[in-house]
Every structure is written in structure tokens, then in C-alpha cells.
FISEBA-752429 format. One record per residue (C-alpha): residue number from 1; x, y, z. Coordinates in Angstrom, 1 decimal, m for minus. Layout:
BEGIN
{num->NUM&X->X&Y->Y&Z->Z}
...
***
This chain:
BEGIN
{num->1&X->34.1&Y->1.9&Z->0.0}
{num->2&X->30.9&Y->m0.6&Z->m0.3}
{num->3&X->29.0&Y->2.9&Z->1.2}
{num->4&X->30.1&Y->5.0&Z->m1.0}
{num->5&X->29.1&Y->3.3&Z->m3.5}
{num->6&X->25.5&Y->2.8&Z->m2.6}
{num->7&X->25.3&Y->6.7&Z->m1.6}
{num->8&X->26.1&Y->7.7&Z->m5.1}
{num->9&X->23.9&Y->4.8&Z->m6.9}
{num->10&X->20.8&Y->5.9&Z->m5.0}
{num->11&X->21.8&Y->10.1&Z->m5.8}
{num->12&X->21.7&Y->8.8&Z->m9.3}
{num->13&X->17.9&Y->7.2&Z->m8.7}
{num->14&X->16.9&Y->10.5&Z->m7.2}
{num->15&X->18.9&Y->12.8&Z->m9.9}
{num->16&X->18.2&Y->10.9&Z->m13.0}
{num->17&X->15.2&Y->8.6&Z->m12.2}
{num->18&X->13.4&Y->10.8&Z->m9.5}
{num->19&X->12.7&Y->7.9&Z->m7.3}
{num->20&X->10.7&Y->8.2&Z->m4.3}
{num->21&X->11.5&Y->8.1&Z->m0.7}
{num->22&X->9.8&Y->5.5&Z->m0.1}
{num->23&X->11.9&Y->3.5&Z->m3.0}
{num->24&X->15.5&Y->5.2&Z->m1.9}
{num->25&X->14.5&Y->4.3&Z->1.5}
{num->26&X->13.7&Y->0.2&Z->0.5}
{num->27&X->16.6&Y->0.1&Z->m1.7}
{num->28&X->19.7&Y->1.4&Z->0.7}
{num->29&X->17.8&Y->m1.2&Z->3.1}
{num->30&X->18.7&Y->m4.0&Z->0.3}
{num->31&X->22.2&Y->m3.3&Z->m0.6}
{num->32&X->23.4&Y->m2.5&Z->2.7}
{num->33&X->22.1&Y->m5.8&Z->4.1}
{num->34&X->23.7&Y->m7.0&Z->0.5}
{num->35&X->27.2&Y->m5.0&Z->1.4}
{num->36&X->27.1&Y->m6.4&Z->5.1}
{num->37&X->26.7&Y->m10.1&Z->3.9}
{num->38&X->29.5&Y->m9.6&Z->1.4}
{num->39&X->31.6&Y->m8.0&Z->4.0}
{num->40&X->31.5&Y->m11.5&Z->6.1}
{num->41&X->32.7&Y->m13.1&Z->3.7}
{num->42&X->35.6&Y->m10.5&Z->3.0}
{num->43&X->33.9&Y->m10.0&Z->m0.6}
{num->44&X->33.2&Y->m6.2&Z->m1.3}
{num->45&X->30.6&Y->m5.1&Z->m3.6}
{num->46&X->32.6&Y->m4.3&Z->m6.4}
{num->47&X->34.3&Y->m7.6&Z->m6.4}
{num->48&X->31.2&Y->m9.5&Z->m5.8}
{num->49&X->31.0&Y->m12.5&Z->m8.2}
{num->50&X->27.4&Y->m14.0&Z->m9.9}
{num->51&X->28.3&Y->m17.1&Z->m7.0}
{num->52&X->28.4&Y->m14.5&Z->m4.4}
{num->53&X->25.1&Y->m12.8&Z->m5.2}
{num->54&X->23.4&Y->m16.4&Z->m5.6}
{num->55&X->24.4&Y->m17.2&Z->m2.3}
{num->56&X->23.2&Y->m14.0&Z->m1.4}
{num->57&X->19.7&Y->m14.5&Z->m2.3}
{num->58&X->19.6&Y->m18.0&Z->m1.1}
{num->59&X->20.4&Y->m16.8&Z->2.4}
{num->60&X->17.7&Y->m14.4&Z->1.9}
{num->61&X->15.1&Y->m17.2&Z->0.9}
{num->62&X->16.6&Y->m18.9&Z->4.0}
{num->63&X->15.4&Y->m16.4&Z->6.4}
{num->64&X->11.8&Y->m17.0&Z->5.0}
{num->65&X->11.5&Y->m13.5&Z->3.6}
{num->66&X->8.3&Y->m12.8&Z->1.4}
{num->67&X->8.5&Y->m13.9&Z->m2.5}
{num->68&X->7.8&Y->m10.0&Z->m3.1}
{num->69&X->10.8&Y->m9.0&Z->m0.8}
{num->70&X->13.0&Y->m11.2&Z->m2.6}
{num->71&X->12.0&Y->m9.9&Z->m5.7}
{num->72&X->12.5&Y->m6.3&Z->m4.7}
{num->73&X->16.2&Y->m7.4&Z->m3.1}
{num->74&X->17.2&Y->m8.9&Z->m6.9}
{num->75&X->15.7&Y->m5.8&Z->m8.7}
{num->76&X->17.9&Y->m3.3&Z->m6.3}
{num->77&X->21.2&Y->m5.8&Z->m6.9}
{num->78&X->20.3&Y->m5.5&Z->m11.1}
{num->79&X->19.7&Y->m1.5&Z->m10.8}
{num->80&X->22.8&Y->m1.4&Z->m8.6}
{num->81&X->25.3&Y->m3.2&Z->m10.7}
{num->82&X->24.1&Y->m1.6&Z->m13.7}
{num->83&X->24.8&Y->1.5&Z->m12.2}
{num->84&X->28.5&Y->0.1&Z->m11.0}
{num->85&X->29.1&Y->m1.4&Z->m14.9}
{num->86&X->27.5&Y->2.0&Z->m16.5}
{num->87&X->30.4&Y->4.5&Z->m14.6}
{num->88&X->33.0&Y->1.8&Z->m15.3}
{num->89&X->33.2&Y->1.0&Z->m12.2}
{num->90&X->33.3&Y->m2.8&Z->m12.5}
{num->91&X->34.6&Y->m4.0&Z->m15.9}
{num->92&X->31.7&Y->m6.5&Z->m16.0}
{num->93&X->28.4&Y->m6.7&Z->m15.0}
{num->94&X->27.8&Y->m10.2&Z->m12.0}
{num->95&X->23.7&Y->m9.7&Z->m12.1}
{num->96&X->23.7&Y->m10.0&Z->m15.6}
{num->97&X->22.5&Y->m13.8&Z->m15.4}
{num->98&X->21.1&Y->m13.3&Z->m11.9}
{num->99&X->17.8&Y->m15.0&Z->m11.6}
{num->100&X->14.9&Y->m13.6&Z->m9.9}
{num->101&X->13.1&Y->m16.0&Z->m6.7}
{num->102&X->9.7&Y->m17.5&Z->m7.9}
{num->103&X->7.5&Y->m15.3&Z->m6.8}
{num->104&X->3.8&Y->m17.5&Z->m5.0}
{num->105&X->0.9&Y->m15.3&Z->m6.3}
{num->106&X->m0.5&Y->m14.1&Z->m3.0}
{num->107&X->m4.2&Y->m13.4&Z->m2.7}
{num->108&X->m4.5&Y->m9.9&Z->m0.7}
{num->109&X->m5.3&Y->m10.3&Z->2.7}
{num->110&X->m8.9&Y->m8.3&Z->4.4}
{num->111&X->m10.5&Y->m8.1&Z->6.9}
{num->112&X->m14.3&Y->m9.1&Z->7.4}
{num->113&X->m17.7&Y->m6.5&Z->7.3}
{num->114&X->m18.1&Y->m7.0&Z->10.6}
{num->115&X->m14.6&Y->m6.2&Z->11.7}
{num->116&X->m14.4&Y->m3.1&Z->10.0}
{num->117&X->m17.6&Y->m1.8&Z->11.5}
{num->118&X->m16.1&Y->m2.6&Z->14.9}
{num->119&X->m13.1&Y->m0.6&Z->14.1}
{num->120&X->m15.5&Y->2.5&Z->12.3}
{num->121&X->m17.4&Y->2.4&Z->15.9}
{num->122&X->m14.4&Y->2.3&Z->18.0}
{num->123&X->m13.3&Y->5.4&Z->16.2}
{num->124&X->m16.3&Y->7.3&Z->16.5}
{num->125&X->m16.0&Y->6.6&Z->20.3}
{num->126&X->m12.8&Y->7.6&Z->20.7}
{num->127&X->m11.3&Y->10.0&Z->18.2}
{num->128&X->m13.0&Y->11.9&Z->15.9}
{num->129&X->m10.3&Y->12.6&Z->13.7}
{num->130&X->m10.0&Y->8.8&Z->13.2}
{num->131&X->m13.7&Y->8.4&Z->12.7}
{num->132&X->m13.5&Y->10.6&Z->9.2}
{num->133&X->m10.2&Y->9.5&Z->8.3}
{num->134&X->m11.5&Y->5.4&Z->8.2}
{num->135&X->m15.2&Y->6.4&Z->6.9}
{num->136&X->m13.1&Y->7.6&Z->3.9}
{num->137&X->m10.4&Y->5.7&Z->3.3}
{num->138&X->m13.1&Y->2.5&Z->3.8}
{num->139&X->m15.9&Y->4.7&Z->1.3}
{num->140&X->m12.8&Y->5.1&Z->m1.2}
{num->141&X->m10.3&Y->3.0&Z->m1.4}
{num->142&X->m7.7&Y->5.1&Z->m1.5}
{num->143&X->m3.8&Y->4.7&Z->m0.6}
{num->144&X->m3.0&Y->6.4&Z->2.9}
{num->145&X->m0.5&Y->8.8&Z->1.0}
{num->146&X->m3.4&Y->10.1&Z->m0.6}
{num->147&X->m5.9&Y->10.1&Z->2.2}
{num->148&X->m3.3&Y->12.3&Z->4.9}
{num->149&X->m2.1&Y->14.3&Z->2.0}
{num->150&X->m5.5&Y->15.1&Z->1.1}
{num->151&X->m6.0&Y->19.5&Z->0.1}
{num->152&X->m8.8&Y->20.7&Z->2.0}
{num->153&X->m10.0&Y->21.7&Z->m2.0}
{num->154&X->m10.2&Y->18.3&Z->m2.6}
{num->155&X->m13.7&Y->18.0&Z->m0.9}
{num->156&X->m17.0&Y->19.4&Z->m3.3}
{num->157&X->m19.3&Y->21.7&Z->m1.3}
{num->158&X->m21.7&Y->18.9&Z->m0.9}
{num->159&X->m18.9&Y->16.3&Z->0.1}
{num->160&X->m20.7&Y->13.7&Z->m2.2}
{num->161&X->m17.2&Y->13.1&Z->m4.0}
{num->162&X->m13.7&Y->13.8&Z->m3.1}
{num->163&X->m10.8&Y->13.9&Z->m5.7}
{num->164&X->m8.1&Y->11.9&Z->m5.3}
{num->165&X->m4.4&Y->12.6&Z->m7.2}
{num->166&X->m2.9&Y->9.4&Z->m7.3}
{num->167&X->0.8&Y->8.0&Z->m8.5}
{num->168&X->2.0&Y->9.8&Z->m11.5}
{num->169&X->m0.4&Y->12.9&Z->m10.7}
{num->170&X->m3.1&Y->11.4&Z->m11.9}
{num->171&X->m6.9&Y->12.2&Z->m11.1}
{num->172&X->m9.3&Y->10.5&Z->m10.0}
{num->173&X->m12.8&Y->11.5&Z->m8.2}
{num->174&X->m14.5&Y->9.1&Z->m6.2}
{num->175&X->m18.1&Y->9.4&Z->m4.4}
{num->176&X->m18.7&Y->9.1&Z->m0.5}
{num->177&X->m21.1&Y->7.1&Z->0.9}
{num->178&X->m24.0&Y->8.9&Z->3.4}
{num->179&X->m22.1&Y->8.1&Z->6.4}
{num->180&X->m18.3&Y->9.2&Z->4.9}
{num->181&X->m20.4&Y->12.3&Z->4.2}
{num->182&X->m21.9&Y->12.5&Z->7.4}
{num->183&X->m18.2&Y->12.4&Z->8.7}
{num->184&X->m16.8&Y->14.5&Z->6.7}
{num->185&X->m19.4&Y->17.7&Z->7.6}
{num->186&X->m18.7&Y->17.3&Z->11.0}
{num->187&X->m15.4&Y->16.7&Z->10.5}
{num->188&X->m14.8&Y->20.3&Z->9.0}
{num->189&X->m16.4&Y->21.9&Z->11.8}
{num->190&X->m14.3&Y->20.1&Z->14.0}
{num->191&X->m11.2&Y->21.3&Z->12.1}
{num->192&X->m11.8&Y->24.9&Z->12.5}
{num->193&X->m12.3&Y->24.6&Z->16.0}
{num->194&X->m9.5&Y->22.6&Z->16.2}
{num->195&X->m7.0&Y->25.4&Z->14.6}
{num->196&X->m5.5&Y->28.1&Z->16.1}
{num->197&X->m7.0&Y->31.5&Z->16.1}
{num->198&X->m5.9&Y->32.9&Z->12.6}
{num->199&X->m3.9&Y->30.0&Z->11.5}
{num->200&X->m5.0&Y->28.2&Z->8.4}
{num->201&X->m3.9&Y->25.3&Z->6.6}
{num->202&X->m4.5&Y->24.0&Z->3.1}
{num->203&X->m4.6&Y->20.2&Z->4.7}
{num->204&X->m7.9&Y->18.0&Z->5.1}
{num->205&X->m6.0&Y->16.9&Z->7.9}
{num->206&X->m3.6&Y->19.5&Z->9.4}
{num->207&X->m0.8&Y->18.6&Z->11.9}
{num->208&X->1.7&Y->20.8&Z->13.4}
{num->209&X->5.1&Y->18.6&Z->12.2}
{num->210&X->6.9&Y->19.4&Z->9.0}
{num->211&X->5.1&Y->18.0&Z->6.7}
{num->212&X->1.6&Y->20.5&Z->7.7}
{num->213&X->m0.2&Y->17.4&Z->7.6}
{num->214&X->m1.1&Y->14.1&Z->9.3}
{num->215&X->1.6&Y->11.2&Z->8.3}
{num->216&X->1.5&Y->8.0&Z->7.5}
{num->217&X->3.1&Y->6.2&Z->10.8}
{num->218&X->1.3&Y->8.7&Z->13.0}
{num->219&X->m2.2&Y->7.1&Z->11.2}
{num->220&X->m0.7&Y->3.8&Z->11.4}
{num->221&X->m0.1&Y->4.1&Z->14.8}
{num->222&X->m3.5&Y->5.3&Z->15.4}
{num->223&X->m4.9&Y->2.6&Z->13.7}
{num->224&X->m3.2&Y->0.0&Z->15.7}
{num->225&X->m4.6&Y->1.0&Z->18.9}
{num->226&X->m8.2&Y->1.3&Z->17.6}
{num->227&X->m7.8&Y->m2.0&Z->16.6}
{num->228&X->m6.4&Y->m3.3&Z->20.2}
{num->229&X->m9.7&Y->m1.4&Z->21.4}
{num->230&X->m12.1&Y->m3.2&Z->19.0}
{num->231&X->m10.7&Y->m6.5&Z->19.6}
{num->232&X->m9.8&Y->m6.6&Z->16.3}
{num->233&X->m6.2&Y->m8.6&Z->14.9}
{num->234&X->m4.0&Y->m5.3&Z->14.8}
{num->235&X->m1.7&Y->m8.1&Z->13.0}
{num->236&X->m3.9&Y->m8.4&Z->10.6}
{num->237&X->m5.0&Y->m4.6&Z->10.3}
{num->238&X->m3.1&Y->m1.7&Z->8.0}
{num->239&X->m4.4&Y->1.3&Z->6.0}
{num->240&X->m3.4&Y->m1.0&Z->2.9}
{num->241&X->m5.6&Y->m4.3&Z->4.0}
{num->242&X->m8.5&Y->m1.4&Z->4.3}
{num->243&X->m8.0&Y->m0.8&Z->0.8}
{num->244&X->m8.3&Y->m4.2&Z->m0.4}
{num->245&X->m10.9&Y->m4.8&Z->2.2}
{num->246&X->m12.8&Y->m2.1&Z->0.4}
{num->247&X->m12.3&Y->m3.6&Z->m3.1}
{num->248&X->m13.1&Y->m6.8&Z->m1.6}
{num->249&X->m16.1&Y->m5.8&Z->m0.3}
{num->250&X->m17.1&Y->m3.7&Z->m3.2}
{num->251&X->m17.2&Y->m6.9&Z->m5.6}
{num->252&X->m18.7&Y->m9.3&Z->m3.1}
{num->253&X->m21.5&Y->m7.0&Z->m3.7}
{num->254&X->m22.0&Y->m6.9&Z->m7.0}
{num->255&X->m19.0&Y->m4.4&Z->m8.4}
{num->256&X->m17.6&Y->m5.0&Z->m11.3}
{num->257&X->m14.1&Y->m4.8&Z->m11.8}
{num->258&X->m13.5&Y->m1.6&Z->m14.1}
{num->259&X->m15.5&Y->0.2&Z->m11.6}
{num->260&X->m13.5&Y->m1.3&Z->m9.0}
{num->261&X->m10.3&Y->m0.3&Z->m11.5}
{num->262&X->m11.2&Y->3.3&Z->m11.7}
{num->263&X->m11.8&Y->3.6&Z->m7.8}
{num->264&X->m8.6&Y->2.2&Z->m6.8}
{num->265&X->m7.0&Y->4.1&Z->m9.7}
{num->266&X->m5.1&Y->1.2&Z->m11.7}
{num->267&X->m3.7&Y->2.0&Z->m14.5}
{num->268&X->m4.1&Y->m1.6&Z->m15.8}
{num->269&X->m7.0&Y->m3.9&Z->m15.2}
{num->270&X->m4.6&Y->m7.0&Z->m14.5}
{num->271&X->m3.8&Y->m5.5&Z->m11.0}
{num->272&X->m7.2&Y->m4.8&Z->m10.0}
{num->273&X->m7.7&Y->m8.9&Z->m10.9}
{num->274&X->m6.2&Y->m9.9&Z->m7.9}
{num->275&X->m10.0&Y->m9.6&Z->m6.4}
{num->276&X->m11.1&Y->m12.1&Z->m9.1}
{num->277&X->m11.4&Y->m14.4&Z->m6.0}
{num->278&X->m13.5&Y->m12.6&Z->m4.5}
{num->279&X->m16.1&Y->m13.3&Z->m8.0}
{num->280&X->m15.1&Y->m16.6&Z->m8.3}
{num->281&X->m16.8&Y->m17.5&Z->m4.4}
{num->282&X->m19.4&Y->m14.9&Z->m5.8}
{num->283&X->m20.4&Y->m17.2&Z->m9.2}
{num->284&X->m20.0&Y->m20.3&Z->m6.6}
{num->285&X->m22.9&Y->m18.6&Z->m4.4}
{num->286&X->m24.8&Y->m18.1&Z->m7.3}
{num->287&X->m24.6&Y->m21.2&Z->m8.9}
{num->288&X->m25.8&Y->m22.9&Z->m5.2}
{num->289&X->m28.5&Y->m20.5&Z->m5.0}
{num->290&X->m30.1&Y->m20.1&Z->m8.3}
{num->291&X->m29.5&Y->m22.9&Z->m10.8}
{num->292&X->m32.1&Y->m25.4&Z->m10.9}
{num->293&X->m29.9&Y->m29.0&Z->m10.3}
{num->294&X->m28.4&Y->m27.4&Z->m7.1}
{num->295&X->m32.2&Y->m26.2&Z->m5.8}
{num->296&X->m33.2&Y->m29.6&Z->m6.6}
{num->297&X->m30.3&Y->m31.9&Z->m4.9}
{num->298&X->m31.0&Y->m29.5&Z->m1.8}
{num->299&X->m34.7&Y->m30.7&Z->m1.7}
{num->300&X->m33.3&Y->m34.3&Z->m2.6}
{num->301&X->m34.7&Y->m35.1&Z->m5.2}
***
């Protein structure tokens, strides 16, 4: 019953809210863990009390799960039971007063300058479809759906900039260093070469699976063992800690953060101020370097 149940709550998402994959995927994950925990206790989802989903959450702050996992667990049991109260399903709603986990505010995790040079020249070495693929994504910033579900159209004739449709369609064009440039040229002579004799594709990256183009977990995976080559953390390396290790990086050097905003393409300037951070150690620099009671303690005076 508890399946059925979740199968038609997540058609409505698709139907009604067009949810993504990605979201459908996350939030089956969450109420059939939800359904299996109930199920122990002989509860079943439509029965399920406000003690029950309490309990619920607390064992899943038990088993040390990320404040932002909790978070998205609570929002799928609110979406869910809405969904349950809205087709008079359940005469009255359990998450109504269900309290969200306090959420620790995270500072993103990246990796070093040195570290991602080790895993550019690693790439270069080794796979030259890599090579291009983490000169851009490092020159850009951009989210790995975008970068292997890049249109070949989406490079200029010069490959200074490439342009970028982000969440919610939305446009974006961003400039390419020299050496993502560099990478890019050769990488489109490559690419010919590298299809078949009167096949095309409209792909940057073309693949022969379903999708035409190179996915997400086969660059992931790709990633990984670059990064067990470079004697680099694959732990601590993802196509999304490249991203913030490109903001990062970007305002370490000066970058400010509505340039940062528009490369990254957030809508709202509060997300991008997660790298503030990165300016406060900047302005600490600064201050060490430049103002006149710090020069003068240093020459002891």
C-alpha cells in the first residue's frame, strides 16, 4: 500500500510540478527509507502519527546523516503528506507541526591550486578528453550537467567564451582562459577524428549511450581515477568541489562576488556568499601586509 502511495505522489511531482530526475530520484530514496522504518514498527504511512515521524527524523539524525540530508528527508515527508491530505487520503495532515533539523552552515569544501594543477596534468597525460573537459569546467565554473550536456554550438569560432544554459533555461556566457582555449582547439580536432565516418553529433562531448553524450557518473568515474593517479584525495574530489574550487580560487584573487555571481549563474547573490570566507582570510592578508601598525609590530618596534 505504502508503494503505492509514493508511486503516485512522485507521478504528481513529475505531472504537475515537473520535477527533475534527479529530485524524483532523491525523494523515492526518502519515503521509502521513511515507509521501511514505519513498517518495523507495524505503522504504515497513511496511519503514521506526528510521534512517529519525530521518531523518524531522530533516528535519522542518529545515523549522523548531513544537516542538508535531514533537511531534504523533512521537506519530501511535508510534500508527501500534503499530497496524502490534498487527495483525501488521510483525514489530517501529521507533518503539519513537523519541525525541520537545525541545519550547521557548512563552508564548501575545495581543493588547493596546486592540487588541481596536479589533476589538469594527470589529464593531459592520460586522456585527452579529460584534459578539455577539467580545463573548462575549472576556467568556468560550471555544473557538470552543463559541462557533458554541452551543444557543440555552444563554443564561438574563437573559443574565447562558451555559453552556458543553466537551471531554469537560463543563459549565461562565460570566457575561457588561454589554456581552456588551447584545449578546447585541439580538442575539436580530436573529436572529428574520434567519430565515425559520416556520423555526426550535436554534443561537445559525444558518447555512443542513450543519452548521445557523455554522463555524469561516467565523468565522475573518470575523475576518480585521475585523482588516484595524481595522488590527489579522490575523497575529497567531485565535479562539484571543482566548482567551488573555481569560485574559491577566483575571489582569493581578487574577484568580486557579482562577477563571481554571474559566472556560477546564481540567481541570488546570498548563495554565491558562501565564498565570503574566502574574502574574509583575503582582508586578514591585507590587513598583515599593508597597514602600517602590523608593518611596524613585524619590525618590532
Amino acid at each position: 500500500m505504502g508503494k503505492n502511495q509514493i508511486e503516485a505522489f512522485l507521478e504528481m511531482m513529475v505531472a504537475e510540478r515537473g520535477a527533475s530526475a534527479n529530485t524524483i530520484q532523491a525523494y523515492q530514496r526518502d519515503l521509502t527509507d521513511l515507509n521501511g522504518f514505519l513498517s518495523t514498527k507495524n505503522i504504515s504511512l497513511q496511519k503514521a502519527k506526528l510521534a512517529d515521524l519525530e521518531n523518524y527524523l531522530h533516528s535519522v539524525a542518529k545515523q549522523m546523516m548531513s544537516p542538508k540530508t535531514q533537511a531534504r528527508r523533512l521537506s519530501a515527508i511535508h510534500e508527501f503528506y500534503r499530497f496524502l491530505y490534498s487527495e483525501d487520503i488521510i483525514k489530517k495532515n501529521p507533518a503539519d507541526y513537523l519541525q525541520a533539523p537545525k541545519t550547521g552552515k557548512s563552508l564548501p569544501k575545495y581543493l588547493t591550486e596546486k592540487e588541481i594543477n596536479a589533476l589538469i596534468d594527470v589529464a593531459e597525460q592520460t586522456n585527452k578528453r579529460m584534459y578539455v573537459l577539467l580545463e573548462i569546467l575549472y576556467a568556468s565554473g560550471m555544473r557538470v550537467s552543463e559541462l557533458v550536456g554541452l551543444p557543440l554550438q555552444s563554443v564561438t569560432r574563437d573559443n574565447q567564451t562558451i555559453t552556458i544554459i543553466g537551471k531554469g533555461n537560463k543563459e549565461r556566457i562565460v570566457p575561457l582562459n588561454k589554456s581552456a582555449q588551447k584545449a578546447l582547439d585541439n580538442w575539436l580536432f580530436q573529436r572529428e577524428l574520434s567519430l565515425k565516418r559520416g556520423r555526426t553529433s550535436k554534443w561537445l562531448f559525444p558518447s555512443t549511450g542513450k543519452s548521445g553524450h557523455l554522463t555524469r557518473d561516467g565523468f565522475f568515474k573518470k575523475l576518480k581515477e585521475i585523482a588516484t593517479i595524481a595522488n590527489v584525495d579522490y575523497t575529497k574530489v567531485s565535479p562539484h568541489v571543482f566548482r567551488h574550487s573555481f569560485a574559491s580560487h577566483l575571489i582569493a584573487n581578487d574577484a568580486d562576488l557579482r562577477t563571481v555571481q554571474k559566472m556560477l549563474g546564481h540567481a541570488d547573490i546570498a548563495t554565491t556568499e558562501i565564498y565570503t570566507h574566502i574574502l574574509q582570510d583575503r582582508l586578514k592578508k591585507t590587513v598583515e601586509k599593508s597597514h602600517p601598525l602590523a608593518y611596524s609590530n613585524k619590525k618590532g618596534c
